[in-house]
N, C-alpha and C positions, 0 to 999 in steps of 0.2 A: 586588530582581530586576525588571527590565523586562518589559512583557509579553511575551510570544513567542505563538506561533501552536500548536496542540497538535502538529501534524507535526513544527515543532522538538522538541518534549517527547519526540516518541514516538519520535522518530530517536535522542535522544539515548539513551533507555529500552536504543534497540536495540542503541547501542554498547558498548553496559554489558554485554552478554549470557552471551558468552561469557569475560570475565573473570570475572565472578562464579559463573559455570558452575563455573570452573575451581577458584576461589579456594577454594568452599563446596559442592563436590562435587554440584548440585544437579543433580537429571535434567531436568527441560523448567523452561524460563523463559520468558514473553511478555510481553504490556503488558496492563496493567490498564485501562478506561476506566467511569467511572459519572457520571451527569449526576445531581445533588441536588437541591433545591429552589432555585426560585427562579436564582439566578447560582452555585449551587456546583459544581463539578465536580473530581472526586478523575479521580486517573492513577497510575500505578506498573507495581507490577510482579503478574502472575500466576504463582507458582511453588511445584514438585510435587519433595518430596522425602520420600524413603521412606515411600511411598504417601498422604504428607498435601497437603493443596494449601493454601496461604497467598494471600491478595491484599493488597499490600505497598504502600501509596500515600500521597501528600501531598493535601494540601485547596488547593482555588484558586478563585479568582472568575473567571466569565466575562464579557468586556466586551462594550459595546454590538458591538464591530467583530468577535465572536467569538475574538478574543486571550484568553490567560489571565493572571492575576498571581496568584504563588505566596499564598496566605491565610493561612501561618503554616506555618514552618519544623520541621518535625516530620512523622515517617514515623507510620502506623499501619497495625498488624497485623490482618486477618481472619483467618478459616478456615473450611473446608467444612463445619465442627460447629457446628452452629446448637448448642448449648449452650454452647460457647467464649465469652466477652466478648472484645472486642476489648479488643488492647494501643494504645497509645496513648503517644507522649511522644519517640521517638527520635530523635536530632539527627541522624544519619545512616544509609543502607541497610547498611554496615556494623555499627555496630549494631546494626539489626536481627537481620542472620544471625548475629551474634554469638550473643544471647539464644536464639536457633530454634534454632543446630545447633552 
């Protein structure tokens, strides 16, 4: 993947919205964003179904020019349950919602 800029990333996040809405019966979906140490920065998705909320994102490096390059192809799962461990390893957001719902 080439760098891209995060407003690409986050636009694309947005066109995703409502098919997945649709797909995986989900109630409110957004964009996830978290800046990590050093050059890491995770993006995805923010999303709330029957009353759980998940944060659904890939890992990326950011460049000198503020561009991102995706860090490794794999989605991983939070949740609002600080007891939860994160899931970790999915080749695709389908996937994902698969495993979740």
């Amino acid at each position: 993947m080439d760098n891209v800029t995060i407003d690409q990333i986050r636009g694309d996040l947005q066109d995703s919205f409502r098919p997945l809405m649709e797909k995986y019966n989900i109630d409110d979906i957004g964009t996830f964003e978290e800046e990590g140490a050093e050059d890491d920065y995770y993006i995805g998705y923010t999303v709330r179904k029957n009353g759980r909320i998940y944060m659904v994102h890939m890992p990326f490096k950011k460049t000198g020019e503020g561009q991102l390059a995706l860090a490794k192809q794999e989605w991983t799962v939070e949740t609002d349950d600080p007891t939860d461990e994160d899931i970790s390893g999915f080749p695709t957001i389908d996937a994902v919602f698969e495993h979740l719902f």
